[in-house]
C-alpha atoms as an extended CHARMM CRD file, in Angstrom:
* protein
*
       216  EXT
         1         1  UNK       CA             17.7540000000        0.4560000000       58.7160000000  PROA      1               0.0000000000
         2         2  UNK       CA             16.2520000000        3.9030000000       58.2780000000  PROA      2               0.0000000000
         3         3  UNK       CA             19.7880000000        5.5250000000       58.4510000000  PROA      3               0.0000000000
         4         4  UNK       CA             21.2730000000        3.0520000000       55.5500000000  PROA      4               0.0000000000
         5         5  UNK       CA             18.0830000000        4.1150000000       53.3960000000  PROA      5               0.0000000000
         6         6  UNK       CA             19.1680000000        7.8000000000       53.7660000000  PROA      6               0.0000000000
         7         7  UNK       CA             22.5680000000        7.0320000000       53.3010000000  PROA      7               0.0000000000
         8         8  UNK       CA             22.1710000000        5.7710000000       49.8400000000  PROA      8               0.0000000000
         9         9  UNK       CA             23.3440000000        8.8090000000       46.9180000000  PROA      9               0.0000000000
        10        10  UNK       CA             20.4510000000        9.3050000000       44.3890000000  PROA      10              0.0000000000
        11        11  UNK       CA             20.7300000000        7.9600000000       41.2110000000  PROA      11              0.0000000000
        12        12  UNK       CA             22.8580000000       11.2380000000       39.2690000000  PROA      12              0.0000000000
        13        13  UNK       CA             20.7900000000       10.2500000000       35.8140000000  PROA      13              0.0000000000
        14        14  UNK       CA             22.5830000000       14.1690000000       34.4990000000  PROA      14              0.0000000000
        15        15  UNK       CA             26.0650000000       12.2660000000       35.4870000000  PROA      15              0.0000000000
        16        16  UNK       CA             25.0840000000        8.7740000000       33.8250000000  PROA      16              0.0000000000
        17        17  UNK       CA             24.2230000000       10.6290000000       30.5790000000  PROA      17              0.0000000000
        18        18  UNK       CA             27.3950000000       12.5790000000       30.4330000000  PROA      18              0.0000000000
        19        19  UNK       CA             29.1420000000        9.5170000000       30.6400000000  PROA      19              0.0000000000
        20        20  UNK       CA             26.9540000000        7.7430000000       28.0940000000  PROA      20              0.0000000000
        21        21  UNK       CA             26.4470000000       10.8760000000       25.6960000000  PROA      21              0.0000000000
        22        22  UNK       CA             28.5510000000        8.9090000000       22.8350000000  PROA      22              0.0000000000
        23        23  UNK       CA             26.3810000000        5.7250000000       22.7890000000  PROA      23              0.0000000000
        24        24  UNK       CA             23.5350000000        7.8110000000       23.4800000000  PROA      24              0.0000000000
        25        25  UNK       CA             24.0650000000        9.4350000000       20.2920000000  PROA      25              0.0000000000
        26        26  UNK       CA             25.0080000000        6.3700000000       18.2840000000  PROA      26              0.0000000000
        27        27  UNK       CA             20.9920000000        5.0370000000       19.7230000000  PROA      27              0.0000000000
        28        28  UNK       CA             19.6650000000        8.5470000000       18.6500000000  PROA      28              0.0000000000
        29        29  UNK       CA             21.3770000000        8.6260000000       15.3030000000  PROA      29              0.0000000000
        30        30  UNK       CA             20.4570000000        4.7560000000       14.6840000000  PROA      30              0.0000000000
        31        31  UNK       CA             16.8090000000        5.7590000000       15.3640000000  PROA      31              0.0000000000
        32        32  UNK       CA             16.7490000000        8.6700000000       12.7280000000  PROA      32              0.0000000000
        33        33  UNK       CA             18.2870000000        6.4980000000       10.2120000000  PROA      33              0.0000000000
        34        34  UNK       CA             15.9730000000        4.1290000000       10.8010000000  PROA      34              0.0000000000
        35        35  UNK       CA             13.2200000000        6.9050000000       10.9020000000  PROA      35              0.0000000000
        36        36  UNK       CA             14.5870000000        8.2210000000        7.2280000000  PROA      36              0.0000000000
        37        37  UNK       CA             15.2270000000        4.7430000000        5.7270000000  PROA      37              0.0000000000
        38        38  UNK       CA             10.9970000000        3.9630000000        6.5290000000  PROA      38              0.0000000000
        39        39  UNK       CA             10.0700000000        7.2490000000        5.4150000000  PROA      39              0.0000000000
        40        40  UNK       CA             11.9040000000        7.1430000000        2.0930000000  PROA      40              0.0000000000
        41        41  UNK       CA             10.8260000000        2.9730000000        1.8800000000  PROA      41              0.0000000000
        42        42  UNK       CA              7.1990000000        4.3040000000        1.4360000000  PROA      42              0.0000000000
        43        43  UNK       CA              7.6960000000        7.5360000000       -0.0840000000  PROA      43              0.0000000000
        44        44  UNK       CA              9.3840000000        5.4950000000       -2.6170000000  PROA      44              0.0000000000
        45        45  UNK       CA              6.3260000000        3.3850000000       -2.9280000000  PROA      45              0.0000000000
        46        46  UNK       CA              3.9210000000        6.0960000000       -3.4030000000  PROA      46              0.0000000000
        47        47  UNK       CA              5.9970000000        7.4690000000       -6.1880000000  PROA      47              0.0000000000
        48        48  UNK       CA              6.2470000000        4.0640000000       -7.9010000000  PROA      48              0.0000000000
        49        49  UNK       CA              2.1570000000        3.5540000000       -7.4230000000  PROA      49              0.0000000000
        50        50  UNK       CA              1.5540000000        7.4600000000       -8.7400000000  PROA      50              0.0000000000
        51        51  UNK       CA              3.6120000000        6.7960000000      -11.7940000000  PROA      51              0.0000000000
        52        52  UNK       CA              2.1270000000        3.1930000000      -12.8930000000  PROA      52              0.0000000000
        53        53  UNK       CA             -1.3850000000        4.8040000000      -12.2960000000  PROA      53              0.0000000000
        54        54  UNK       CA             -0.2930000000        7.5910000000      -15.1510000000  PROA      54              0.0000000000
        55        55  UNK       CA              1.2250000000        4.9550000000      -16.9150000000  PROA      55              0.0000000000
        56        56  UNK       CA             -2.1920000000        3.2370000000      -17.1350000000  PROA      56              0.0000000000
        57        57  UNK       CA             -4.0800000000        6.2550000000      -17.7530000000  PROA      57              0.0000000000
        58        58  UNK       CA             -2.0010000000        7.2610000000      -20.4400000000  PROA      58              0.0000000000
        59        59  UNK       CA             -2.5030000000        3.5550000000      -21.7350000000  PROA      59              0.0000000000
        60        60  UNK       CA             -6.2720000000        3.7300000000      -21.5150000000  PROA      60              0.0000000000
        61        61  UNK       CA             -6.4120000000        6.8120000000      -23.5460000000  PROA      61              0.0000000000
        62        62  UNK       CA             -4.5420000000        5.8150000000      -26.7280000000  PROA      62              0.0000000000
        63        63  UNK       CA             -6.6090000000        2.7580000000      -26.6490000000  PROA      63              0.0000000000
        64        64  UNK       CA            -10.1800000000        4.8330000000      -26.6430000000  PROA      64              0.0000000000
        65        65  UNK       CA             -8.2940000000        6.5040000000      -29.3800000000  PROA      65              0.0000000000
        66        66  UNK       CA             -8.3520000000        3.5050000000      -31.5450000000  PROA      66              0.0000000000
        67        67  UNK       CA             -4.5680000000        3.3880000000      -31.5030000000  PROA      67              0.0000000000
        68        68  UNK       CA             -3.7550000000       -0.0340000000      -30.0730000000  PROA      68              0.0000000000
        69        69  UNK       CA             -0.2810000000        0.0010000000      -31.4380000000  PROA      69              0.0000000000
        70        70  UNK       CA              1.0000000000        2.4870000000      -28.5860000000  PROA      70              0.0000000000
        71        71  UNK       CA             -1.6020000000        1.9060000000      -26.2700000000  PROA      71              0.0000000000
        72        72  UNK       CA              0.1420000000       -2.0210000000      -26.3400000000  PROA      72              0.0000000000
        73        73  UNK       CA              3.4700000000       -0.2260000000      -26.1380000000  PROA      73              0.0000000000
        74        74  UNK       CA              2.3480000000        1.4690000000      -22.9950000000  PROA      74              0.0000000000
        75        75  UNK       CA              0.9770000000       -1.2570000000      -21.3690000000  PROA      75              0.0000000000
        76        76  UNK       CA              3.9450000000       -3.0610000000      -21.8850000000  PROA      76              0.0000000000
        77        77  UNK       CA              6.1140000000       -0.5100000000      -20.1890000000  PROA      77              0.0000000000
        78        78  UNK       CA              3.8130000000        0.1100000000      -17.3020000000  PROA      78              0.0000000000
        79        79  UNK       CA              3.1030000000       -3.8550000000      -16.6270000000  PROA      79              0.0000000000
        80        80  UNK       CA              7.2800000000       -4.6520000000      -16.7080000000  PROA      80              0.0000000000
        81        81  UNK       CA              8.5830000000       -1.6280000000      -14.6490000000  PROA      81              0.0000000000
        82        82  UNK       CA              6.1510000000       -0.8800000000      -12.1100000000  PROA      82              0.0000000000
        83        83  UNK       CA              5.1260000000       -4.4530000000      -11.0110000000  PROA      83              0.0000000000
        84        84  UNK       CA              4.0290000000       -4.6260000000       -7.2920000000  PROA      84              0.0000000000
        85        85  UNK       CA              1.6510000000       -1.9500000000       -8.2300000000  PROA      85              0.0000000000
        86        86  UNK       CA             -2.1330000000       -1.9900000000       -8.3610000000  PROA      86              0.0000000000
        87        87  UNK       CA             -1.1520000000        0.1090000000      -12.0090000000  PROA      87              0.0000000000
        88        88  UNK       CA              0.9460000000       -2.7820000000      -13.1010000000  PROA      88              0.0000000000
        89        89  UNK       CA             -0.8750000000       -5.3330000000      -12.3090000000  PROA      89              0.0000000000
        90        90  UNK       CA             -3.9160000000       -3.9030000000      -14.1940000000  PROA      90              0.0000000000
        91        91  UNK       CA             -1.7840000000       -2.7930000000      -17.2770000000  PROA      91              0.0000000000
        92        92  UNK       CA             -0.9700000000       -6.2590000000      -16.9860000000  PROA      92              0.0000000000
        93        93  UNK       CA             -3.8180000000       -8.2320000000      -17.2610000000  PROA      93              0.0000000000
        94        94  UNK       CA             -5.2070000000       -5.5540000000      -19.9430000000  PROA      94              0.0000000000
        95        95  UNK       CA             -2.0080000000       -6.4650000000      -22.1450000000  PROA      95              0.0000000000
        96        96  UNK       CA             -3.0650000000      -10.2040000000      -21.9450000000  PROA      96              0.0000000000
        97        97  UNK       CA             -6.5410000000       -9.6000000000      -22.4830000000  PROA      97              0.0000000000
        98        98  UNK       CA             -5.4910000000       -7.5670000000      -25.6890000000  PROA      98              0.0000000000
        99        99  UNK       CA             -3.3840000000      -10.4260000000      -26.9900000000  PROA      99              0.0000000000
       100       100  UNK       CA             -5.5510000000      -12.8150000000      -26.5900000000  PROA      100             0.0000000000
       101       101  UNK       CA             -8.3100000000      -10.4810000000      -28.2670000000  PROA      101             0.0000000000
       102       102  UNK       CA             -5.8390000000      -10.9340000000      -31.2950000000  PROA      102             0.0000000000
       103       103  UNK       CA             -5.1400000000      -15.0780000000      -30.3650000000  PROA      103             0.0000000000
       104       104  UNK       CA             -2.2470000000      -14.4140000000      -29.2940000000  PROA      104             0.0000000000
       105       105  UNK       CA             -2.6090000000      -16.2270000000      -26.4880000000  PROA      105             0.0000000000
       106       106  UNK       CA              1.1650000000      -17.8200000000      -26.0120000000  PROA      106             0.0000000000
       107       107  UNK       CA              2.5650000000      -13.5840000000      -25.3820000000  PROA      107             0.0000000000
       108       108  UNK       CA             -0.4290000000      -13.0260000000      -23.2060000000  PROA      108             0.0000000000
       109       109  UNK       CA              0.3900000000      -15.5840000000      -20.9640000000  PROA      109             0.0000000000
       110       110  UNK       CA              4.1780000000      -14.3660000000      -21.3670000000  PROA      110             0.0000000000
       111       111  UNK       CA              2.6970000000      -10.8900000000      -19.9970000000  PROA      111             0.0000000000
       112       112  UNK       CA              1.3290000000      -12.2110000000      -16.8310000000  PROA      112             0.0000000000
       113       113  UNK       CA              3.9410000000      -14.6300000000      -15.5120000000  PROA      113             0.0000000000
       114       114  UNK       CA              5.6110000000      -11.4910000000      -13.5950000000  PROA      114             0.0000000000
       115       115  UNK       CA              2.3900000000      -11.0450000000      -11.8470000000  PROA      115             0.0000000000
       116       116  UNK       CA              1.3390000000      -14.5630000000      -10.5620000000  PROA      116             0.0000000000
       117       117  UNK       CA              2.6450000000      -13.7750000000       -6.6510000000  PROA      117             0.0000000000
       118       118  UNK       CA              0.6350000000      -12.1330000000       -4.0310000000  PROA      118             0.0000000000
       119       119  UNK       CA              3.5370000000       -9.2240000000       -3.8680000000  PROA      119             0.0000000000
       120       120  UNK       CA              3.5580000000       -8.9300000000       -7.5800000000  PROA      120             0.0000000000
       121       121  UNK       CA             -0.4770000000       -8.8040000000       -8.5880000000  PROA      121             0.0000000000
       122       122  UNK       CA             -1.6530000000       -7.8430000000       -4.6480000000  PROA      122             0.0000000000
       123       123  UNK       CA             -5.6570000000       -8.3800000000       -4.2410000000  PROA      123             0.0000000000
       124       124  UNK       CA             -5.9380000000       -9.5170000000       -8.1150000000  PROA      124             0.0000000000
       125       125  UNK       CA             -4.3610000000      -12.4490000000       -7.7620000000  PROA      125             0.0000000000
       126       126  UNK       CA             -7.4710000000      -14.0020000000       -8.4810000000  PROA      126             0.0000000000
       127       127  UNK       CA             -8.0940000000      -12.2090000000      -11.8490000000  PROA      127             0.0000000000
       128       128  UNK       CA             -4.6230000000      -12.7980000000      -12.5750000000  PROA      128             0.0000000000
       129       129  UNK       CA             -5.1450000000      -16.5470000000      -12.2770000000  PROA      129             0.0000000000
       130       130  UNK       CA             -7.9760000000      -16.9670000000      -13.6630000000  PROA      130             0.0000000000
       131       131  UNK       CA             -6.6250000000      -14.6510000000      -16.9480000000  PROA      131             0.0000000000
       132       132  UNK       CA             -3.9450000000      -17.7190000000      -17.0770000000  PROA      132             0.0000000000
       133       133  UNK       CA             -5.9050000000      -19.8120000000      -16.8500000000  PROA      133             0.0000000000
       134       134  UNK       CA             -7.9040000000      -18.9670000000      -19.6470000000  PROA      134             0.0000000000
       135       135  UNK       CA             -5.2810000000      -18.3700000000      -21.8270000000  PROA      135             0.0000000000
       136       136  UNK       CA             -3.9170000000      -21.8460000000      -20.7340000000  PROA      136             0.0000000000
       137       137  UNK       CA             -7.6000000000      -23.4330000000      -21.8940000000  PROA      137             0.0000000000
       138       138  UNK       CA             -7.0820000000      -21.8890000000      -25.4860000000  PROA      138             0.0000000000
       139       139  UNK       CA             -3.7640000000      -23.2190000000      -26.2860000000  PROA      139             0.0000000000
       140       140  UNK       CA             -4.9270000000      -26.8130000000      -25.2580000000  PROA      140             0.0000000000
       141       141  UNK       CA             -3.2700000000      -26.7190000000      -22.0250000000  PROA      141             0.0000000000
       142       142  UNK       CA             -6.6730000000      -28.1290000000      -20.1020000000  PROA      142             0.0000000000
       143       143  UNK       CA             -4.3220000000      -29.6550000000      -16.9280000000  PROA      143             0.0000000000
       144       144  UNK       CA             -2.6900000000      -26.1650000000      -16.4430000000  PROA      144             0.0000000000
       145       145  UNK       CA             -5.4390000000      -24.8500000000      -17.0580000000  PROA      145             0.0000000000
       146       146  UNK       CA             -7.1060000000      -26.5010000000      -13.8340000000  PROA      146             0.0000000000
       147       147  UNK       CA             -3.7520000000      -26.0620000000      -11.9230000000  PROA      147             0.0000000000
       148       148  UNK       CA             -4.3960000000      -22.0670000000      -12.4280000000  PROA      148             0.0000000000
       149       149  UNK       CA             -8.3650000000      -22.3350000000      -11.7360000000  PROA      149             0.0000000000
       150       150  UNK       CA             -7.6790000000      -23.9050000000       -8.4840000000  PROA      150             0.0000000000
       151       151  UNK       CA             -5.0520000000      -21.3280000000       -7.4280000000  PROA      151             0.0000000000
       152       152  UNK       CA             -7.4060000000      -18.5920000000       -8.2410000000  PROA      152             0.0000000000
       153       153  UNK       CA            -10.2750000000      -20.1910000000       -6.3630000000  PROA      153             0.0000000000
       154       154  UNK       CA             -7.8360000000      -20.4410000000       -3.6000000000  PROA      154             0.0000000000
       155       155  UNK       CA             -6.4550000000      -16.6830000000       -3.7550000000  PROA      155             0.0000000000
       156       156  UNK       CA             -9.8130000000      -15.3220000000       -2.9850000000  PROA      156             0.0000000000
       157       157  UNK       CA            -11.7530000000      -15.0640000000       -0.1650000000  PROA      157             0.0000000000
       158       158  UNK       CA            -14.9320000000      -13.5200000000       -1.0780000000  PROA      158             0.0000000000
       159       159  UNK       CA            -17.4800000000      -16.1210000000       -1.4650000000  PROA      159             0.0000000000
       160       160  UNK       CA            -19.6150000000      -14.7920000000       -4.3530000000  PROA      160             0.0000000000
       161       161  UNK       CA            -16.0710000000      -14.4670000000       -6.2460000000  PROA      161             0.0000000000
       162       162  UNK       CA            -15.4890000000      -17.8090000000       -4.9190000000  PROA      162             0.0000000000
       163       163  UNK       CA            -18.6420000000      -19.3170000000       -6.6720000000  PROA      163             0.0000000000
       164       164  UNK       CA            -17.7980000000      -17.9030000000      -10.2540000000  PROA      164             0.0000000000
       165       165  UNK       CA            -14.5200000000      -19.1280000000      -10.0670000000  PROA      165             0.0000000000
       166       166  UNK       CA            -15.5060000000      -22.5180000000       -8.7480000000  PROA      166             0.0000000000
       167       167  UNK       CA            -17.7630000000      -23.0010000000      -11.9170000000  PROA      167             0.0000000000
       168       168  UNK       CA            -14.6650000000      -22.1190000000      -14.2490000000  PROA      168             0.0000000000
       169       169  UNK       CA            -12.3790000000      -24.7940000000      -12.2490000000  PROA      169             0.0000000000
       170       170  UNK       CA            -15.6240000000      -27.1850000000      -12.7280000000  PROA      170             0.0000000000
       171       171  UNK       CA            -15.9070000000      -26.5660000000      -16.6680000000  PROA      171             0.0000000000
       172       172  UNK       CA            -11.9480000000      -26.9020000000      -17.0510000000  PROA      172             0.0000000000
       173       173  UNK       CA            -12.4270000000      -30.3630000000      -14.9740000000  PROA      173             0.0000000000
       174       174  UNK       CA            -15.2200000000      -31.5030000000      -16.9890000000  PROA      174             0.0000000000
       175       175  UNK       CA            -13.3690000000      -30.2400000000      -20.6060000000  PROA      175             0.0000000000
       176       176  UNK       CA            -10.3010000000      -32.8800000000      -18.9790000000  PROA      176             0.0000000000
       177       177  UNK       CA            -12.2940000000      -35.8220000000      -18.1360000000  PROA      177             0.0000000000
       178       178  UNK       CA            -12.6150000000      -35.4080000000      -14.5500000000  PROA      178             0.0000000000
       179       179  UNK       CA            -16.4860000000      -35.4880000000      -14.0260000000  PROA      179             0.0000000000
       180       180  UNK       CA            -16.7110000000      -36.7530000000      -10.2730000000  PROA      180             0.0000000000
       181       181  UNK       CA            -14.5850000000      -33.7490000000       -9.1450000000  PROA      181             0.0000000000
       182       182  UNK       CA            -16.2700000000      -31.2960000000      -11.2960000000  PROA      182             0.0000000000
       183       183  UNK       CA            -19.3700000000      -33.0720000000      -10.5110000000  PROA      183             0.0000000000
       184       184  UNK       CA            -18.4730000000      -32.3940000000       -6.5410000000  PROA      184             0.0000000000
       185       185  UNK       CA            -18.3690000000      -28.5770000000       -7.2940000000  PROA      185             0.0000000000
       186       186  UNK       CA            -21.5640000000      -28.3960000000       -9.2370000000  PROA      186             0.0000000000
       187       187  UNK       CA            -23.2380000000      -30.6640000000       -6.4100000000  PROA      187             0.0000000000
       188       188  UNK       CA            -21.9150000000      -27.4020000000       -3.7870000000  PROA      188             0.0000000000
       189       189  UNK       CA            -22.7510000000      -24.6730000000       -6.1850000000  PROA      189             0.0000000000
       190       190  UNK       CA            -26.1610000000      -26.1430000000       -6.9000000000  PROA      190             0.0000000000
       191       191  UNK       CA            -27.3650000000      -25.4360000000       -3.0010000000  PROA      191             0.0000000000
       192       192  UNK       CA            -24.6060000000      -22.5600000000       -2.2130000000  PROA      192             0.0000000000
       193       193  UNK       CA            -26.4790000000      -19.5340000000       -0.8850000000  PROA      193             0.0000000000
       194       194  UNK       CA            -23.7090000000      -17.5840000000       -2.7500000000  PROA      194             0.0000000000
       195       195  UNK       CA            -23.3940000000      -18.9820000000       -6.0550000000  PROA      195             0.0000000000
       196       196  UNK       CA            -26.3000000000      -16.7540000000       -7.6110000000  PROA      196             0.0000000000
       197       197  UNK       CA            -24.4670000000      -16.3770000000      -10.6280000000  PROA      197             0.0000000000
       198       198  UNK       CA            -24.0620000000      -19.8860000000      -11.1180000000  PROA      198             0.0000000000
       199       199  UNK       CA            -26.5350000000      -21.7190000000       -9.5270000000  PROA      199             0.0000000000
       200       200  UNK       CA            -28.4760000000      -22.3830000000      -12.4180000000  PROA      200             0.0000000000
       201       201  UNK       CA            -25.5960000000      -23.1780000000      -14.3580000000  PROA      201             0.0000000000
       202       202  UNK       CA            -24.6620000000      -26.0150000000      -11.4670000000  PROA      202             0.0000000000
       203       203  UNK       CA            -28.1720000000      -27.3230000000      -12.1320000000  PROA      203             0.0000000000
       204       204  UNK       CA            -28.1150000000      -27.5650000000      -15.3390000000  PROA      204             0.0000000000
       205       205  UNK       CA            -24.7780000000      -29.5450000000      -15.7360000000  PROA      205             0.0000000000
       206       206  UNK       CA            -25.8500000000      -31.8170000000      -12.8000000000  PROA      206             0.0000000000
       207       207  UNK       CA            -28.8470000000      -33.1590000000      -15.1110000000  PROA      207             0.0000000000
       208       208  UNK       CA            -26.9740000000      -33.2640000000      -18.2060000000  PROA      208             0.0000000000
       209       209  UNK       CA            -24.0240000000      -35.2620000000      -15.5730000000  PROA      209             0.0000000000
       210       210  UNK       CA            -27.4300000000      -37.7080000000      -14.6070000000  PROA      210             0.0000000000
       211       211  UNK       CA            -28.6850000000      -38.3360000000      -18.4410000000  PROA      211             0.0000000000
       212       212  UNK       CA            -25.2840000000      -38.8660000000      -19.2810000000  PROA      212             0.0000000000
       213       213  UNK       CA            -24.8770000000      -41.6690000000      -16.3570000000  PROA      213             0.0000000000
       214       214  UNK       CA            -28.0760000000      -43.3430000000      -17.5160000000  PROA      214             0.0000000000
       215       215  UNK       CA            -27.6450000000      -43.2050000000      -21.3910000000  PROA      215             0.0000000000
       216       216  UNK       CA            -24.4890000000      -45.6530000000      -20.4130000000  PROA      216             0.0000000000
């Protein structure tokens, strides 16, 4: 037994990689392509996030100047090119909220329909939502309006911002005749430990819900 061990020829790995130098060069130049193609991926990103953050800034500055005109043109350009961006989402929503500042509610929901994915708006999804679904509320569309409340409650997981949006969802409910479910959410938000914001609110519009009942 002891002589067949000795016998056996050690493994020749110098031999093996001669043999294999082709296909180990195809793995190694895979690799660095692969290497490249990730580092360009992100650099790419970083560009596109640097830019839409000037973009924004430039923005912001022409509208402290009192020149809305370009500072809407700006916005505009930022919001539709660089969307995936923490920049274009907040050039974005901005655009909306100036439209709607000027009731034009109908091109500031336009604005935001590019942005109403978790890729597209990122952690504002919420604000994003919620923007629709206030612009929604002031063209008479209360059913959408709820639709986009509940996706914004939903997009969010930080209780407090939870609660506020859990009131708007309950007002939209109540504004479309659906009192027990708003009437649900009030009943939570009334004892919630984080709805300090609206816990008074849910109070309020529970007693109001209980003189309504008995006036009946």
């Amino acid at each position: 037994m002891t002589d067949k061990l000795e016998s056996k020829t050690p493994f020749d790995f110098m031999g093996w990689f001669q043999a294999n130098s082709r296909l180990t060069g195809i793995v190694s130049g895979v690799v660095a392509v692969a290497a490249a193609s990730t580092w360009f991926v992100m650099r790419s990103a970083e560009i596109k996030r640097i830019n839409a953050e000037r973009g924004l800034s430039q923005a912001k500055q022409s509208l402290t100047a009192g020149n809305a005109a370009l500072a809407t043109t700006d916005l505009q350009r930022v919001a539709t090119k660089y969307i995936g961006t923490p920049g274009g989402t907040q050039a974005a929503m901005l655009l909306a909220q100036l439209n709607y500042d000027q009731a034009k509610h109908v091109e500031g929901l336009k604005v935001l329909e590019s942005y109403q994915s978790k890729s597209a708006a990122g952690p504002a999804l919420p604000e994003v939502w919620t923007l629709v679904g206030d612009g929604q509320i002031a063209v008479g569309k209360g059913e959408d309006a709820v639709a986009s409340y509940r996706k914004a409650v939903d997009a969010t997981d930080k209780p407090g911002a939870k609660a506020v949006l859990s009131a708007k969802l309950a007002r939209a409910l109540m504004a479309t005749g659906k009192e027990a479910e708003a009437r649900a959410i009030w009943e939570r938000l009334s004892t919630d430990p984080d709805a300090v914001f609206v816990r008074s609110e849910a109070q309020v519009r529970l007693g109001e819900m209980v003189v309504k009942s008995a006036s009946k």
